[in-house]
N, CA and C of each residue as an Amber inpcrd file, in Angstrom:
protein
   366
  31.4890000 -37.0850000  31.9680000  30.3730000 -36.2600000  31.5190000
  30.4380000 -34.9050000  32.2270000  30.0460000 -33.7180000  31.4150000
  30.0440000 -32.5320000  31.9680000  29.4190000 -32.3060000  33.1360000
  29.2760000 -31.3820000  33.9090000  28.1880000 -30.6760000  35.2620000
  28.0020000 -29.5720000  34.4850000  26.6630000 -29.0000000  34.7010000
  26.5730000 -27.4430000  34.2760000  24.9820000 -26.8230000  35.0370000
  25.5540000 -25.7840000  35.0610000  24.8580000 -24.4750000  36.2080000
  24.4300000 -23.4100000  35.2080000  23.0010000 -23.3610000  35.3680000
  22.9050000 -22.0670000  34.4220000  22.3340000 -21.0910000  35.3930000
  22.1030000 -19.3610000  35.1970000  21.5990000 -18.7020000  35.6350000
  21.2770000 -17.8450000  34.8940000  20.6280000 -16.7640000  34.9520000
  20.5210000 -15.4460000  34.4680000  18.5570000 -15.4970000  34.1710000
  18.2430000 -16.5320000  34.7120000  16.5410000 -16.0830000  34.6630000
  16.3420000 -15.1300000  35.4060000  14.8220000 -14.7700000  35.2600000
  13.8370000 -13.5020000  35.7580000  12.7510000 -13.3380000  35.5170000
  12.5950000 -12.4170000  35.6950000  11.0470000 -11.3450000  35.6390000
  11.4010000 -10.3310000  34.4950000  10.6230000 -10.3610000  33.2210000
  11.0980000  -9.4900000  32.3690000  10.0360000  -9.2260000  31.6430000
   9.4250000  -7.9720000  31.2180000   7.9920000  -7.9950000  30.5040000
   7.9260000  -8.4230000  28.9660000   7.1210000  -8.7180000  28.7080000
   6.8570000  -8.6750000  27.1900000   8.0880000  -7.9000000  26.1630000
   8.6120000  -8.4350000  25.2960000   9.2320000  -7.6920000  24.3530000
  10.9200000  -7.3370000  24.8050000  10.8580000  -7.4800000  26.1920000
  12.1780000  -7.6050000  26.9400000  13.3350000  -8.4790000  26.4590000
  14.5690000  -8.4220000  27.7800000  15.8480000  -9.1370000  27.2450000
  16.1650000  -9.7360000  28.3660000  16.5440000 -11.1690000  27.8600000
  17.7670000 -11.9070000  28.7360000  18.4370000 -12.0600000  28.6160000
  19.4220000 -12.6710000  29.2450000  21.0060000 -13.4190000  28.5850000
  20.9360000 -14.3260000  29.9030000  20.9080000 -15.3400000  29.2990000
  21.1490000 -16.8000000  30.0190000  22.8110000 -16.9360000  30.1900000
  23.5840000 -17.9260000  31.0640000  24.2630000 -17.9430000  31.3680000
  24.5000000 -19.7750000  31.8100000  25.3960000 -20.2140000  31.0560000
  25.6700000 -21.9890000  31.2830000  27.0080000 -22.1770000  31.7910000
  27.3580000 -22.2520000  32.5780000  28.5240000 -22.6740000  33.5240000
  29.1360000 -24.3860000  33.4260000  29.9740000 -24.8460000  32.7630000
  30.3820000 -26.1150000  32.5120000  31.7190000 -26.2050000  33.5510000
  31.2860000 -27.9870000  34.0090000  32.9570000 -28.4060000  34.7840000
  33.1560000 -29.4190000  34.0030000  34.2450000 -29.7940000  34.1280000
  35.2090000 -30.6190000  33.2210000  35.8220000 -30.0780000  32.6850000
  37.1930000 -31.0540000  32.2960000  38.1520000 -30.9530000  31.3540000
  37.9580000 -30.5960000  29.8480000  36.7280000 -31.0370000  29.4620000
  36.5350000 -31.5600000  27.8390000  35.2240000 -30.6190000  27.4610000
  35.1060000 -29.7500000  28.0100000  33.9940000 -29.1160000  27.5380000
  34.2740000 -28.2830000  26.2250000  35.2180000 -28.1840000  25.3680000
  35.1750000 -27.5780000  24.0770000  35.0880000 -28.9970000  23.2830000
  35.2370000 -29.8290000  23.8250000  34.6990000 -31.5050000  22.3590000
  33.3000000 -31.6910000  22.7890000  32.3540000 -31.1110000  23.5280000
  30.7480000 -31.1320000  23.4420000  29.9510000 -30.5190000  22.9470000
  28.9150000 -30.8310000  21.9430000  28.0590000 -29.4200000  21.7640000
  27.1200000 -29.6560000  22.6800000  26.8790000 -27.9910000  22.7350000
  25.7650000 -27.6400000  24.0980000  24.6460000 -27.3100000  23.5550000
  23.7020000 -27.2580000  24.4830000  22.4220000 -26.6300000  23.9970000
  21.5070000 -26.1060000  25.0680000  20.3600000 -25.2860000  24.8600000
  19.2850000 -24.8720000  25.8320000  18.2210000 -25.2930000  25.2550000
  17.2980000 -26.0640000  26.5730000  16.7030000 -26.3830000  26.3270000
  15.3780000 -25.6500000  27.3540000  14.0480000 -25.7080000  27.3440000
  13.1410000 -25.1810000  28.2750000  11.8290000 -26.4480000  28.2230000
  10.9850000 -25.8410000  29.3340000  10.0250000 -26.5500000  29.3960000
   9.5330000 -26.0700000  30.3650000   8.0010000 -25.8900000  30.0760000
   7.0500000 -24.7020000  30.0960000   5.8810000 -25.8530000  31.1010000
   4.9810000 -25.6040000  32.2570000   4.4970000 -26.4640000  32.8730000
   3.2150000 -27.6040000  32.0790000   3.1630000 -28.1410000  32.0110000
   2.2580000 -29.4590000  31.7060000   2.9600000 -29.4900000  29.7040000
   3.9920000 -29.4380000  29.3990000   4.6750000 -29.1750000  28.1580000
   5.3890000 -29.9760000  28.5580000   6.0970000 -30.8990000  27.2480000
   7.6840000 -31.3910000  27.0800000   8.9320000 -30.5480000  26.9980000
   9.6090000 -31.0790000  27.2860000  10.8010000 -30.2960000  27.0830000
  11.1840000 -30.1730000  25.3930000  11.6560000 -28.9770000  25.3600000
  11.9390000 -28.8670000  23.8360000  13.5540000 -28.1940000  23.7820000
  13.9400000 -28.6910000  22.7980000  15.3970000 -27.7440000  21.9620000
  14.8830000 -27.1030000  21.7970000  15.9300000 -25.8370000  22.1590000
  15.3480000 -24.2490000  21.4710000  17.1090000 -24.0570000  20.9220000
  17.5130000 -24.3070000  21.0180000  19.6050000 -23.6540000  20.2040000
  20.1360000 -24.7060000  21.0320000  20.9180000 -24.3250000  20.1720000
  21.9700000 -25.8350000  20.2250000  23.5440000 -25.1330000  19.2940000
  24.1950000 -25.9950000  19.6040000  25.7560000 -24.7910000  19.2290000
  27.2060000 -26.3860000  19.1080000  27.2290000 -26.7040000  18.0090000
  28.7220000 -27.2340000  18.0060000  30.0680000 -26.8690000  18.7970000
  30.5400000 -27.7020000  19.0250000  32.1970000 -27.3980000  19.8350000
  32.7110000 -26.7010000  19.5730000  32.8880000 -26.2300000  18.1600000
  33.8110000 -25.4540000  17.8120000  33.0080000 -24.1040000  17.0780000
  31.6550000 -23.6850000  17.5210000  30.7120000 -22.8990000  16.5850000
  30.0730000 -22.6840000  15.4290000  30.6920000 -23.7190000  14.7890000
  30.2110000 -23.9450000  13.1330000  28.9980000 -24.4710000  12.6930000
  28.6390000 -24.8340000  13.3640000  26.9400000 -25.4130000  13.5540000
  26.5510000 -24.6260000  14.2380000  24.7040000 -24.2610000  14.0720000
  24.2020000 -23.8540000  15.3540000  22.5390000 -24.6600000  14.5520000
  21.8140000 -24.8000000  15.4800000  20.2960000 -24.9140000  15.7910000
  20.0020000 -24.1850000  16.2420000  18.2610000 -23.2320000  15.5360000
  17.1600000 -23.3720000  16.1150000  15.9800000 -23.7100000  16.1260000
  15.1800000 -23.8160000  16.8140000  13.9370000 -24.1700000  16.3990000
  12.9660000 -23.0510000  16.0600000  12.1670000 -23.3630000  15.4210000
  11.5610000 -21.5260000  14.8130000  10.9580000 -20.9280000  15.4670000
  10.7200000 -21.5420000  16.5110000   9.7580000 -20.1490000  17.2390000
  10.8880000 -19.7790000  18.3370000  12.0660000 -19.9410000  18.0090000
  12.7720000 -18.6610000  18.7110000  14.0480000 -18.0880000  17.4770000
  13.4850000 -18.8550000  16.5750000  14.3190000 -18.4780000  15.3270000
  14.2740000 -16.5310000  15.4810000  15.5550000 -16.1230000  14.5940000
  15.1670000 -14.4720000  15.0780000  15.1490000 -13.4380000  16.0300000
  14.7500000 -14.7090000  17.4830000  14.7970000 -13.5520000  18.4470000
  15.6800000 -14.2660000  19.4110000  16.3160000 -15.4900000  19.7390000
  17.3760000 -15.8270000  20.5020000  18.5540000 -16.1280000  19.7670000
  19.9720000 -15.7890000  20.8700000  20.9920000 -16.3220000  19.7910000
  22.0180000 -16.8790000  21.0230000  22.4140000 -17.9080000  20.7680000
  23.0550000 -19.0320000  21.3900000  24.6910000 -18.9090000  20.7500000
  25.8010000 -18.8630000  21.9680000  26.9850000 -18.8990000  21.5060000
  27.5800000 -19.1280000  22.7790000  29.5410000 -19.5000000  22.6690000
  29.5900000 -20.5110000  23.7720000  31.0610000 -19.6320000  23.4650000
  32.0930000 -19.5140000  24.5610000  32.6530000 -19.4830000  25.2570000
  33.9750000 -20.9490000  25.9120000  34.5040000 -20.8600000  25.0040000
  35.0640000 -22.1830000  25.4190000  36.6440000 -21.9850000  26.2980000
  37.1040000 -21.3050000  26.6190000  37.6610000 -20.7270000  27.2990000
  37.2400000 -20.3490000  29.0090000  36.2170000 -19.6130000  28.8070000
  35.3580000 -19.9560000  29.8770000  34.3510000 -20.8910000  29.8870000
  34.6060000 -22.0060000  29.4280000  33.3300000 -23.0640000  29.4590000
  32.1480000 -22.4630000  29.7740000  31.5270000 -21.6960000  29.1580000
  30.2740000 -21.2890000  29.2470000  30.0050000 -21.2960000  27.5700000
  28.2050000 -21.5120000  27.6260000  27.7100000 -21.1950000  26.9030000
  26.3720000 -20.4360000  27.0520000  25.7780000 -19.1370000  26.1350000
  24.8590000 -18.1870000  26.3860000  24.0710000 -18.6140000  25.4660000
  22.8650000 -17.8750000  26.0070000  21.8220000 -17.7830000  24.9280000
  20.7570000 -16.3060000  25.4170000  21.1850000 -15.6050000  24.5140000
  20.8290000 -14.2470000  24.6360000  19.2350000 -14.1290000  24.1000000
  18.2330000 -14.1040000  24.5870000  16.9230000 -13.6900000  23.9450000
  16.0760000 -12.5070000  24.2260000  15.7930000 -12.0980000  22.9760000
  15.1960000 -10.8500000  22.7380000  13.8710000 -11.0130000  22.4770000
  13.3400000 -10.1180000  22.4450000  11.2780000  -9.9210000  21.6840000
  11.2120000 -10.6960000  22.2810000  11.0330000 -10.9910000  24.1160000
  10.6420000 -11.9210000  24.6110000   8.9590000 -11.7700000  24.7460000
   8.1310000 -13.2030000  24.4440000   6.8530000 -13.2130000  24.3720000
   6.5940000 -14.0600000  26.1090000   5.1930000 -13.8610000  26.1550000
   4.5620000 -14.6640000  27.1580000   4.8010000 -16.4110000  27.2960000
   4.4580000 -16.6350000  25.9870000   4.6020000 -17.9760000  25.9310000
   6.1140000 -18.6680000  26.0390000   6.9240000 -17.4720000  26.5910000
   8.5050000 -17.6480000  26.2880000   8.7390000 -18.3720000  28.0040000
   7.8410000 -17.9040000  29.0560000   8.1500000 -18.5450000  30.0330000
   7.9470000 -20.1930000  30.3880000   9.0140000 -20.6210000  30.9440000
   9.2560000 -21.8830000  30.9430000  10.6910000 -21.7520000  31.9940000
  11.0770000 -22.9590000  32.5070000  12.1170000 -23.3760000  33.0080000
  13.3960000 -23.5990000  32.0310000  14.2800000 -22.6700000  31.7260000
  15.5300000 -23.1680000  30.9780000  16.3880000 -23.8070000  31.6060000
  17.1680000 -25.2730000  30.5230000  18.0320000 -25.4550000  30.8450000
  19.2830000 -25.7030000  29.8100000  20.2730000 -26.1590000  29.9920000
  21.2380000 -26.2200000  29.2470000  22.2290000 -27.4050000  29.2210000
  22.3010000 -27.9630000  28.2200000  23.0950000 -29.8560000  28.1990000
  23.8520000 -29.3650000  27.4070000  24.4780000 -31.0030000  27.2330000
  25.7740000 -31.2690000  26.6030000  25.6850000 -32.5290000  26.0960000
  25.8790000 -32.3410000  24.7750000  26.0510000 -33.4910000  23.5240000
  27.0070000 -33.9650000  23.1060000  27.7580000 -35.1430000  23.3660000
  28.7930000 -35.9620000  22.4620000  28.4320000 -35.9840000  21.2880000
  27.3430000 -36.1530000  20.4630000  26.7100000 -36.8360000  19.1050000
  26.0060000 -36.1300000  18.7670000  26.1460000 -34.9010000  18.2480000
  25.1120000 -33.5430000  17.9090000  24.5960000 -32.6240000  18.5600000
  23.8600000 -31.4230000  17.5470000  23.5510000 -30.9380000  18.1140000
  21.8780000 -30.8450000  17.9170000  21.1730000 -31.6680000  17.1200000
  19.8870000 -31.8030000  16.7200000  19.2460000 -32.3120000  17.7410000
  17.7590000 -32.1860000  17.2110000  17.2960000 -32.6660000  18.8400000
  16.7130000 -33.7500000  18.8360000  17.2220000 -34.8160000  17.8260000
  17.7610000 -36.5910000  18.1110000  18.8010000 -36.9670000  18.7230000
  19.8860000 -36.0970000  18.9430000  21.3450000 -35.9020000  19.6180000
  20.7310000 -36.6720000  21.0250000  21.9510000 -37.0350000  21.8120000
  21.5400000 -37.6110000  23.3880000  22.3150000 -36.6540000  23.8420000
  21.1220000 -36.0920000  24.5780000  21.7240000 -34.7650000  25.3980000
  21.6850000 -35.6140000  26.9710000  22.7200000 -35.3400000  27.7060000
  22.9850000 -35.3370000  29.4540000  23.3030000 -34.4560000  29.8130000
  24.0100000 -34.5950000  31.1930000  24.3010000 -33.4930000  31.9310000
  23.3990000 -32.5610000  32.2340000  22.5090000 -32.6730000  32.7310000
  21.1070000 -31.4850000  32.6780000  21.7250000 -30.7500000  34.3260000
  21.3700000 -29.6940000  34.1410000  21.7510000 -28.4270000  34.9370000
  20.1100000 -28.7200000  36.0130000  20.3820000 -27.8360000  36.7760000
  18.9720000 -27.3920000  37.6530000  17.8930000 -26.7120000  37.0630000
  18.3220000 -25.7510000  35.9960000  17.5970000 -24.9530000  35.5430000
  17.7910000 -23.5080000  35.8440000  17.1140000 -22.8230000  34.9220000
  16.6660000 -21.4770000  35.6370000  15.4680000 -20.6320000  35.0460000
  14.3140000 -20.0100000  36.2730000  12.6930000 -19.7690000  35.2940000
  13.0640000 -18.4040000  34.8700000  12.4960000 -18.4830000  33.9170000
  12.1590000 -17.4030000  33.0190000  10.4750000 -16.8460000  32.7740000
  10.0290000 -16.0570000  33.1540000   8.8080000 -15.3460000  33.6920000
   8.7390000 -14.5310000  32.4680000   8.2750000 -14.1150000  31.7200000
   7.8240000 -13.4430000  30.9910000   5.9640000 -12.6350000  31.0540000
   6.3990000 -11.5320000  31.5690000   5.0510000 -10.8620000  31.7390000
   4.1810000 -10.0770000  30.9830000   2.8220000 -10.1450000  30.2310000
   2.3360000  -9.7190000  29.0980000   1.7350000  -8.5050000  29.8150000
């Protein structure tokens, strides 16, 4: 099973930009799809993008439909997720897995990272 490290949270106001950053170890990280996921305090965790092995698939869920875009790096075993028109309600803890069996968010995602917060200030 993969390890993965994400970074690139912050402090960013309203309407602002990130680019997340997913760091994968292992051998086999281009036969997984990845995904980011967040979760916001007294909230579940939710799929927000999700990305096939080979890019031909992608997920999102609609309320970041439009303004995030998720793409992966398989060469450098990384996968990003770039978000824009960032809102308030956008802060939450991101993280980023890895799927043998999809990329939907019935898929069994593991490998969960530490995280990284994302602050969004109105």
């Amino acid at each position: 099973q993969a390890q993965v490290a994400e970074s690139g949270g912050g402090l960013v106001q309203a309407g602002g930009s990130l680019r997340l950053s997913c760091v994968a170890s292992g051998r086999t990280f281009s036969s997984y799809a990845m995904g980011w996921f967040r979760q916001a305090p007294g909230k579940d965790r939710e799929l927000l993008a999700s990305i096939s092995h080979g890019s031909v698939s992608i997920y999102y869920a609609d309320s970041v439909k439009g303004r995030f875009t998720i793409s992966r790096d398989n060469a450098k075993k990384t996968v990003y997720l770039q978000m824009n028109s960032l809102k308030h309600e956008d802060t939450a803890v991101y993280y980023c897995s890895a799927s043998e069996d999809g990329i939907g968010p019935h898929a069994e995602w593991g490998a969960w990272g530490q995280g990284t917060q994302v602050t969004v200030s109105s």
